[in-house]
C-alpha positions, 0 to 999 in steps of 0.5 A, a space after each residue: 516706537 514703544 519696546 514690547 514688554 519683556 516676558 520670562 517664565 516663573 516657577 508658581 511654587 518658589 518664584 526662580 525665573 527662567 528666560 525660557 520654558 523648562 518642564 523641571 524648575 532649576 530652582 526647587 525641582 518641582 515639574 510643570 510649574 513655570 508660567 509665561 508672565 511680562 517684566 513686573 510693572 512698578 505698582 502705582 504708589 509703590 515708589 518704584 518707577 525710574 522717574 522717581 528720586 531718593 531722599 536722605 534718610 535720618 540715621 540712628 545709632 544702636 543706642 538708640 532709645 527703643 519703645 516697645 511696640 504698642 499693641 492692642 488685644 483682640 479679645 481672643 485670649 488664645 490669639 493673643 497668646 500666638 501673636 505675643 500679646 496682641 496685634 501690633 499697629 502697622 504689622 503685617 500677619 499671614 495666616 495659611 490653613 487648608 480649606 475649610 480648616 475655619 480660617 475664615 470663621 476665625 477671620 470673621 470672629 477677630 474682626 468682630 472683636 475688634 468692631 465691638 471693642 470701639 476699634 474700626 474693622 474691615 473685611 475684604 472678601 475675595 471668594 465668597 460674596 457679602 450675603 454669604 460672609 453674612 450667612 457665616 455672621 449670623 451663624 455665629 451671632 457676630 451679624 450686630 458687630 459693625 464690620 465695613 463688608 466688601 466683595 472685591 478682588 481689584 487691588 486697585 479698588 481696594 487701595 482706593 476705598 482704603 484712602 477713601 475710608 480713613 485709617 482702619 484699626 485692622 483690615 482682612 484680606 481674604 484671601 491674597 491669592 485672589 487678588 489682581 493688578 490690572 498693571 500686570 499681566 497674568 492670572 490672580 494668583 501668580 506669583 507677579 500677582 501675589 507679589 504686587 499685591 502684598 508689596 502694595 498693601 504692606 506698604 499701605 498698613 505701614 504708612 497708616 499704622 493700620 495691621 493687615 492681615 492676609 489669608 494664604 492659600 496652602 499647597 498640597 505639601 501644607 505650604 502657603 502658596 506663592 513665592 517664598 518672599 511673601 513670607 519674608 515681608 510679613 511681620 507674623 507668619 501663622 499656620 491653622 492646624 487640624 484634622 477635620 476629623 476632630 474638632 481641635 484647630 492648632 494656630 501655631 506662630 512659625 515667625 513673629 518678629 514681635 513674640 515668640 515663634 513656635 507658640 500655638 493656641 487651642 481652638 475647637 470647632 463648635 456649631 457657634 464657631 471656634 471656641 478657646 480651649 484654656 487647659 489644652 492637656 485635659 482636652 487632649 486626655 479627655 477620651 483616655 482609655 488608661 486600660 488598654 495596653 500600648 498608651 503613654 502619657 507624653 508631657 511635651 512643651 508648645 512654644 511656652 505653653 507647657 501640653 500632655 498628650 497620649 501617644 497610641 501605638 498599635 503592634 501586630 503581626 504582619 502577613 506581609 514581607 515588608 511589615 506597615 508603619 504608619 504615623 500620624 502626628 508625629 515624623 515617620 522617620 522618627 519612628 524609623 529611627 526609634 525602632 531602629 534603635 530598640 532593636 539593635 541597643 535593646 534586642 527588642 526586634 519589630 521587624 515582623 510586625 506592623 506598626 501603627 503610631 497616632 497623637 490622640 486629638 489631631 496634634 502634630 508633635 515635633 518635639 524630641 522628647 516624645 521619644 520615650 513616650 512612644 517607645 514607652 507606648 510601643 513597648 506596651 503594645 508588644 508585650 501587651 501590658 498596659 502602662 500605670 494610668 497615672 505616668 508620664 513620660 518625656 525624653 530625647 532618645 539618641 542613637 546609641 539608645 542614651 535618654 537625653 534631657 530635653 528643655 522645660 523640664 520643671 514647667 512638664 512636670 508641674 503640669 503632669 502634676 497639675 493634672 494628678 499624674 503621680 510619677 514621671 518617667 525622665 531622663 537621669 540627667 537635666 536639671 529639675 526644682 524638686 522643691 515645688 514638686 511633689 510628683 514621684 521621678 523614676 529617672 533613666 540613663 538609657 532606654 535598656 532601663 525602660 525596656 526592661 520594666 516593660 517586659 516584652 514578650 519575645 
């Protein structure tokens, strides 16, 4: 007699299983998330079943002769720029994005380029039909490039089509939480699900030396959706970033086993689809109202790619007994921390008043030196006296209020100057090329310097 298949509960947001249901998930404390799944079934071709015998590989030595990983361009210079140069064969790459963000746009356009560069293409649609994905073509004016088209969530009929069709340059998956193993129980979506079908097609890309790249749902939180250990078996991880109130989408690379990580690409969404922003930093200073008061100039570093971007703060008297501080594009407890240390080291006291921070353009900062550009901002906003149009500023703040030097300090400075600021207001210390600069340096030791310049009211 056959034993009835083994079930177990797993958490749907970070995968920890439980031998029975918990409404609290031991693993990462998240509610009502554990679902009833059977014991995971090897996946046909998986090599994974206990029939199966191993075989003696061929060990190496570090001394090894490496070979740099061949890649190829994709003809979207900022994709590139994330990647590390261009797709390499065989990789995998996850990109997430919230819906609607244009990671599908992106998708299509990518495949596109591929097509028409002589390159084979395929494009595996599992939310939207083909007549919808060729509305989107159209749209674009992508409808002439000779993209393979299928509507298909089986993961079994995916394996096979690939097998069928030859080796491909490049194949879409769009999107991995759609897709199904009809050897497992559970919906598409699961993390048994999600799992199986990435095992299988990672292990189909390295075998053929085709690059997969697969679209994630993201959580709420922003997080790709799904176990964890997605993340680990990719290649690259990619993030498409924006607010839909702009037009600026941020592909930011967060793991690249083939090029930097933390590296983004500026996009903007055009009526013909996503359009490469080349000079990001004219783009983000392009609206700059340089008369109003509480506006500074932050010159911050993106990877390698060197960005300016204004900082707004707003400061008013509050009705309230607890004032508001609200951000967007930057750490709420940054902020905290930042008032925290102007009051205490400076005697300049927000504590009854509303504060108010934004990154102009939908960029997301987290870089440390944008300390001295917003207590520069948030000092204008308190006295109500606008900062000189043509400065910049960048500097880690510490808690004892000393300005700290942050890395790239030169390649921020060269490109202040690029953009005509006359002066940069830096930390007293760090290590700059003052020969291949001609923008004036106002330096700081500690941020008592600063606030003294900008006089605020008290």
């Amino acid at each position: 007699m056959a034993k009835a298949p083994k079930t177990q509960f797993i958490c749907q947001t970070c995968g920890t299983a439980a031998p029975r249901w918990v409404g609290k998930c031991p693993g990462c404390g998240d509610w009502n998330t554990l679902l009833e799944e059977t014991e995971a079934i090897p996946v046909p071709g998986s090599g994974l079943s206990k029939a199966s015998k191993g075989r003696s590989v061929t060990l190496e030595t570090l001394a090894s002769r490496n070979e740099q990983a061949p890649r190829f361009t994709t003809g979207i210079a900022e994709l590139d720029r994330v990647t590390g140069g261009g797709i390499v064969p065989g990789s995998a790459l996850l990109i997430g994005g919230e819906p609607g963000i244009g990671k599908s746009t992106l998708l299509l356009q990518l495949a596109a380029s591929i097509a028409n560069d002589g390159r084979r293409a395929l494009y595996f649609s599992g939310e939207e039909a083909t007549a919808q994905v060729r509305l989107r073509a159209e749209r674009l004016g992508l409808s002439k490039a000779p993209v393979s088209l299928a509507a298909e969530t089986s993961l079994s009929n995916i394996l096979a089509t690939l097998n069928e069709v030859g080796r491909a340059d490049l194949v879409v998956i769009d999107s991995i939480q759609t897709l199904w193993a009809d050897q497992l129980d559970g919906a598409p979506g699961t993390v048994s699900q999600v799992r199986a079908a990435t095992q299988s097609l990672i292990r189909y890309a390295k075998t053929v030396g085709a690059s997969l790249l697969l679209v994630g749902h993201v959580t709420k939180e922003g997080q790709i959706a799904g176990p964890k250990v997605i993340e680990h078996m990719v290649d690259t991880v990619l993030y498409f970033e924006g607010d839909r109130g702009h037009p600026y989408r941020i592909l930011r690379a967060v793991k690249n086993r083939f090029g930097p990580t933390d590296e983004i690409g500026v996009f903007e969404m055009v009526q013909s689809g996503l359009q490469e922003v080349a000079n990001p930093s004219e783009l983000f200073l392009g609206d700059r109202d340089a008369s109003s008061p509480g506006a500074a100039v932050f010159a911050g570093i993106e990877g390698t790619r060197p960005i300016l971007v204004e900082i707004q703060a707003l400061v008013a008297p509050s009705s309230l007994g607890t004032p508001r501080r609200a951000v967007v594009g930057w750490d709420g407890a940054r902020l905290a921390m930042l008032l925290a240390v102007l009051d205490a080291r400076c005697g300049v006291s927000f504590g009854q008043m509303d504060v108010y921070l934004n990154v102009a353009g939908g960029l997301k900062i987290a870089d440390p030196a944008a300390d001295l550009a917003a207590a520069a901002a948030l000092l204008s906003s308190r006295s109500g006296v606008p900062l000189p149009k043509d400065d910049v500023y960048f500097g880690e703040i510490s808690l004892s209020g000393a300005i700290r030097a942050p890395t790239h300090m030169t390649a921020r400075l060269k490109e202040a100057q690029k953009l005509g600021f006359a002066r940069a207001v830096i930390p007293a210390t760090g290590e700059v090329d003052p020969a291949s600069l001609s923008i004036a340096l106002t330096r700081y030791a500690h941020l008592n310097a600063l606030a003294e310049a900008a006089s605020p009211c008290d």
